[in-house]
TORBA-140846 format. One record per residue (C-alpha): residue number from 1; y, x, z. Coordinates in steps of 0.2 Angstrom, whole numbers. Layout:
BEGIN
@nr NUM&v Y&u X&w Z $
...
***
This chain:
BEGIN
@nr 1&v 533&u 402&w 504 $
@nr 2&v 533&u 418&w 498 $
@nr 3&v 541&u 435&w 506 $
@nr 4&v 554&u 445&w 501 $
@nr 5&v 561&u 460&w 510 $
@nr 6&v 579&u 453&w 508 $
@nr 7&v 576&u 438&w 515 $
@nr 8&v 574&u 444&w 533 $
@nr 9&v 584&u 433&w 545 $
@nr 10&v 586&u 431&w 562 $
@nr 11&v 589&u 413&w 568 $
@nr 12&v 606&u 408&w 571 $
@nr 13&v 611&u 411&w 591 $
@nr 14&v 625&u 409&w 604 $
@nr 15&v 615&u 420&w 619 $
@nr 16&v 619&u 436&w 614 $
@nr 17&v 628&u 440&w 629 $
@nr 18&v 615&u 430&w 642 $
@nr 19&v 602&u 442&w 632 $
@nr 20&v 610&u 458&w 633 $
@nr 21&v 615&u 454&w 653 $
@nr 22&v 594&u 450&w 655 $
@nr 23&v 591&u 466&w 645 $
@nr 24&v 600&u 478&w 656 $
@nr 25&v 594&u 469&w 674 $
@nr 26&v 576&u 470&w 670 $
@nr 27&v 576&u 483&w 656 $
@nr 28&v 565&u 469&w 645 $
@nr 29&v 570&u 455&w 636 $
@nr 30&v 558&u 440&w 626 $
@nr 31&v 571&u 434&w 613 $
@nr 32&v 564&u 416&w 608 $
@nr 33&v 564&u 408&w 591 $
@nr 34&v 569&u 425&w 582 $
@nr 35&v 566&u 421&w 563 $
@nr 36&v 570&u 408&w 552 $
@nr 37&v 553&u 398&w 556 $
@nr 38&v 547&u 396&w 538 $
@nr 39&v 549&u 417&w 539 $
@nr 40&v 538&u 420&w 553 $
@nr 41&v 526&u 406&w 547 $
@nr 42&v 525&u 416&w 530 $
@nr 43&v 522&u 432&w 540 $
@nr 44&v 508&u 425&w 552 $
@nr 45&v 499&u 420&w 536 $
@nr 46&v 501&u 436&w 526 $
@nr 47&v 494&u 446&w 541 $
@nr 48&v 479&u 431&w 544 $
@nr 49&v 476&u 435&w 525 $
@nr 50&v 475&u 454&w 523 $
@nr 51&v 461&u 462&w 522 $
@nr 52&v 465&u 480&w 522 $
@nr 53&v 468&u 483&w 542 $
@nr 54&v 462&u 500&w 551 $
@nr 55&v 454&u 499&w 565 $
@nr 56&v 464&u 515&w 576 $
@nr 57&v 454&u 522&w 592 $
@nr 58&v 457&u 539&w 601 $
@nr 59&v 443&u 550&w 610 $
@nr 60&v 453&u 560&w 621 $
@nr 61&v 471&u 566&w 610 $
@nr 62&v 459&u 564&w 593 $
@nr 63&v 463&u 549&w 583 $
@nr 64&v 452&u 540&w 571 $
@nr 65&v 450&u 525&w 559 $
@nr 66&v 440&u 515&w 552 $
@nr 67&v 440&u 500&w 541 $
@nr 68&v 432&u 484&w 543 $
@nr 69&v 420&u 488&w 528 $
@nr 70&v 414&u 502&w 538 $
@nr 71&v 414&u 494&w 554 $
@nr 72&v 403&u 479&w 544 $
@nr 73&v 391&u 493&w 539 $
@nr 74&v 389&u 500&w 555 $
@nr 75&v 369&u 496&w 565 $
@nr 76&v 370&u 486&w 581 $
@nr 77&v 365&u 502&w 590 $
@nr 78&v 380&u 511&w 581 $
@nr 79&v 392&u 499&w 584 $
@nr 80&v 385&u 497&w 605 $
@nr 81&v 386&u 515&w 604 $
@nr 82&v 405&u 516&w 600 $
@nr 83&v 412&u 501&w 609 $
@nr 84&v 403&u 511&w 625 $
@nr 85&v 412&u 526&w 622 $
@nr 86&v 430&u 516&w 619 $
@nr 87&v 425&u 507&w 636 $
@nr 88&v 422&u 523&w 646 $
@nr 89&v 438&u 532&w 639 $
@nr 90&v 446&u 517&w 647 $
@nr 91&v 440&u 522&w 664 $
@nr 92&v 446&u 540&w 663 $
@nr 93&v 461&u 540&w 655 $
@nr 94&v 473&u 532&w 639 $
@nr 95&v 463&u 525&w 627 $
@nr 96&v 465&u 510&w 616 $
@nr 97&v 457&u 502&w 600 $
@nr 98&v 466&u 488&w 589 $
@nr 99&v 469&u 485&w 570 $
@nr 100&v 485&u 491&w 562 $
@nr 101&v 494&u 492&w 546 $
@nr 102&v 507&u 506&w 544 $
@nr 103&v 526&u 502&w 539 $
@nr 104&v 538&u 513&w 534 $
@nr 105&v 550&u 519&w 546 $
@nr 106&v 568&u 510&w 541 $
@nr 107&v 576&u 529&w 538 $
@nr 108&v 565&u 532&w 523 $
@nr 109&v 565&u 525&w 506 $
@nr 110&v 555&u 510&w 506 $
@nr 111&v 537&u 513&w 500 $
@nr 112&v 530&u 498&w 493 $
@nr 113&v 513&u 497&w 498 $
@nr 114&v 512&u 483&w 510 $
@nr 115&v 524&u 471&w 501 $
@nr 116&v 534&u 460&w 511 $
@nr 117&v 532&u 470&w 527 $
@nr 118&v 539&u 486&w 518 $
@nr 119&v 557&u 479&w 520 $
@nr 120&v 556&u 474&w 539 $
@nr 121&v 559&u 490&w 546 $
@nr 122&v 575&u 493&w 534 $
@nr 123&v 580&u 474&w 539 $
@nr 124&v 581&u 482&w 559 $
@nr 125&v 588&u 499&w 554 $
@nr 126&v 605&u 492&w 546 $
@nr 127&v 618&u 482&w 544 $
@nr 128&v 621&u 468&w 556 $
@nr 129&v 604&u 470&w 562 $
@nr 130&v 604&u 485&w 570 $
@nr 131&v 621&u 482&w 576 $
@nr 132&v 614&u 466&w 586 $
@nr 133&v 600&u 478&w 593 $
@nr 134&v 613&u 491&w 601 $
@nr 135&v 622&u 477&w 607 $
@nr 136&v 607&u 467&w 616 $
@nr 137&v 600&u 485&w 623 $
@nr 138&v 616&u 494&w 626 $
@nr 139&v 611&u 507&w 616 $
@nr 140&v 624&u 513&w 605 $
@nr 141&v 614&u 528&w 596 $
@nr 142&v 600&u 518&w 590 $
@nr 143&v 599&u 521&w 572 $
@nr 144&v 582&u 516&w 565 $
@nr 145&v 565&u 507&w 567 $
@nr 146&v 548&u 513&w 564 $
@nr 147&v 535&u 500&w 564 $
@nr 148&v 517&u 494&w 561 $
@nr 149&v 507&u 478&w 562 $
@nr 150&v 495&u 476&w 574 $
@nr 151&v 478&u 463&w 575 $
@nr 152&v 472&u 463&w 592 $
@nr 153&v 451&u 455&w 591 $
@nr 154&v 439&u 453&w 607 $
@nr 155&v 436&u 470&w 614 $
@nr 156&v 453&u 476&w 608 $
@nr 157&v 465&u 484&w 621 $
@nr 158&v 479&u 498&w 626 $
@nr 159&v 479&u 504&w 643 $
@nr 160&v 495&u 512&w 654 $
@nr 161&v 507&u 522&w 646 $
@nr 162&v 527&u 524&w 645 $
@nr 163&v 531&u 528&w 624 $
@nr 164&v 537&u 544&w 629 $
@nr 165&v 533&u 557&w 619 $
@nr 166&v 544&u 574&w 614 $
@nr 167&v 553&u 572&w 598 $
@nr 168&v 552&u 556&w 594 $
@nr 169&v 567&u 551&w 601 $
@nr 170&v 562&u 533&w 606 $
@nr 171&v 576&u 521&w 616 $
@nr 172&v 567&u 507&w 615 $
@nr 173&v 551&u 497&w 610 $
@nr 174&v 550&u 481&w 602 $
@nr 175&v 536&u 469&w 597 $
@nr 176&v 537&u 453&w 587 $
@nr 177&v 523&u 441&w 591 $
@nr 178&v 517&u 431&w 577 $
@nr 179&v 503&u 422&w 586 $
@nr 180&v 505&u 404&w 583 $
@nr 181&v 488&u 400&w 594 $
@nr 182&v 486&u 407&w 610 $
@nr 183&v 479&u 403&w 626 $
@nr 184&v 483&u 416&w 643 $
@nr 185&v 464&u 416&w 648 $
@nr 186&v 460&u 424&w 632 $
@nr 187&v 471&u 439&w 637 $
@nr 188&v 483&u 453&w 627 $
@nr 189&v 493&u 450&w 637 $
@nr 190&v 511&u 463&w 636 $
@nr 191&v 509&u 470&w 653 $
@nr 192&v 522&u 478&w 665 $
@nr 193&v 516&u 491&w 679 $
@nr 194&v 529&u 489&w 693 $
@nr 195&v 533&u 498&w 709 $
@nr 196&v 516&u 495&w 725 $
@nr 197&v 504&u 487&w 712 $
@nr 198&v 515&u 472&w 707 $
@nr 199&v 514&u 467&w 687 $
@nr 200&v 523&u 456&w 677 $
@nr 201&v 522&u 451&w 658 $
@nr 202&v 523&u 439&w 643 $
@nr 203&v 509&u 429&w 634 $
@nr 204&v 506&u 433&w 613 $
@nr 205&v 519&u 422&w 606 $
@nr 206&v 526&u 417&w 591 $
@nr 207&v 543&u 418&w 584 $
@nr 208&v 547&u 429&w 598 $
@nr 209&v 554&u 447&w 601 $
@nr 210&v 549&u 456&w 615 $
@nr 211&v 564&u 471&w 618 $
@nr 212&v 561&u 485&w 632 $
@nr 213&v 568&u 502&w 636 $
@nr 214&v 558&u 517&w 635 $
@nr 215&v 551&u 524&w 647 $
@nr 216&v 542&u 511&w 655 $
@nr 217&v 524&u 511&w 659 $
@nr 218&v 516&u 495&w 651 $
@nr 219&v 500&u 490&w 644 $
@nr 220&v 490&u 479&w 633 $
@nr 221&v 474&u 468&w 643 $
@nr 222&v 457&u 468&w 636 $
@nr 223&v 456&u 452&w 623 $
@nr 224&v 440&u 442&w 628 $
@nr 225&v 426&u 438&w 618 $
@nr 226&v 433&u 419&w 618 $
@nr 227&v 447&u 420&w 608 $
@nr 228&v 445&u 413&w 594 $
@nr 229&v 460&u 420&w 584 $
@nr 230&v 466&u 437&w 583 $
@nr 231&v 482&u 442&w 593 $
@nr 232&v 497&u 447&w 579 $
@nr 233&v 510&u 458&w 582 $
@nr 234&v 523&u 468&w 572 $
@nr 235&v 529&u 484&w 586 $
@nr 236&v 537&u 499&w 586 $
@nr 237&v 553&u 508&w 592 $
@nr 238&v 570&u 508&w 590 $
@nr 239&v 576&u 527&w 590 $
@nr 240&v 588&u 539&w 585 $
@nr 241&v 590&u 550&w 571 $
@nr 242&v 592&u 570&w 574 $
@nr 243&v 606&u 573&w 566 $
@nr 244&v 615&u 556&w 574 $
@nr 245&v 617&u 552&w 556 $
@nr 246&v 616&u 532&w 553 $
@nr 247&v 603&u 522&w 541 $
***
């Protein structure tokens, strides 16, 4: 099928309250069978065939990206070269390195440059959308998503941190899987960092919604060179506007 941005829709439900009641006990939620199944089908298969992804990695607070055209052109010795230095940011300090494609955030106009994914983030921002949202989370002054796609591939990861960062006013995080094909082995898995060392989390799924307040320190796990499919996600934030002023 094809993809429109008006077509976004959220599977008919009756757990609204059980959701919201999970939400505010453990501050995270894994909302099951979210879309319309043809929908998130369509979506896994537009994301499978794009070809345009940035890969994002950071040195330190610098970000870079590179393409897979650039990474293709890279020498062995190159490419050992980088993945050494992503590997020893991790033991010092944040660092991550996955594939990404940029939305719009759902208070700007919408741009049209990724087709069907532009109208996801407006789709969350509005109407009875966002109203669901501030019900399941509590959070009555949520007033927008921002959002990107995101292509986890062996070697790709996003060590501990919380989503809090000055200004950006983020309540809460989300992350629709749309991995079809997943095995736990093969890791990115959406970790938790609790109290004394304890850990829990959720396995890449598909179809589902992942909801959790910020701040809360959480991770991404290494994805192993056995995966044979890359993991898929749509992520961002649910925050609020400066001026309190509604989408």
């Amino acid at each position: 099928m094809s993809i429109e941005p008006s077509i976004f829709k959220m599977q008919a439900r009756s757990d609204i309250a059980q959701l919201a009641e999970q939400f505010a006990n453990n501050r995270h939620v894994r909302i099951h069978g979210f879309l319309e199944e043809p929908l998130a089908a369509a979506l896994h298969r537009h994301l499978e065939g794009r070809t345009d992804w940035q890969q994002v990695l950071n040195s330190g607070s610098s970000l870079f990206e590179l393409d897979r055209p650039t990474r293709a052109a890279l020498s062995p010795a190159k490419r050992a070269a980088l993945d050494e230095a992503v590997w020893q940011g991790a033991s010092i300090g944040f660092q991550h390195r996955y594939e990404t494609l940029r939305l719009p955030d759902g208070d700007q106009p919408t741009a049209s440059v990724l087709g069907p994914l532009d109208g996801l983030t407006h789709w969350l921002s509005s109407g009875k959308m966002r109203t669901l949202l501030r019900r399941i989370t509590g959070m009555e002054d949520i007033d927008f998503a921002d959002g990107q796609a995101t292509a986890y591939g062996p070697g790709d990861f996003l060590t501990g941190h919380d989503d809090a960062v000055a200004g950006k006013r983020r309540l809460a995080a989300y992350v629709l899987g749309l991995t079809p094909i997943w095995r736990l082995e093969w890791g990115g898995l959406l970790l938790f960092h609790r109290a004394r060392g304890a850990v829990s989390g959720t396995i890449p799924g598909f179809n589902t919604l992942d909801l959790f307040a910020v701040p809360q320190m959480h991770s991404v796990s290494a994805v192993v060179p056995a995966a044979t499919q890359r993991r898929y996600a749509i992520t961002g934030w649910l925050r609020s506007s400066p001026s309190g002023q509604s989408v």
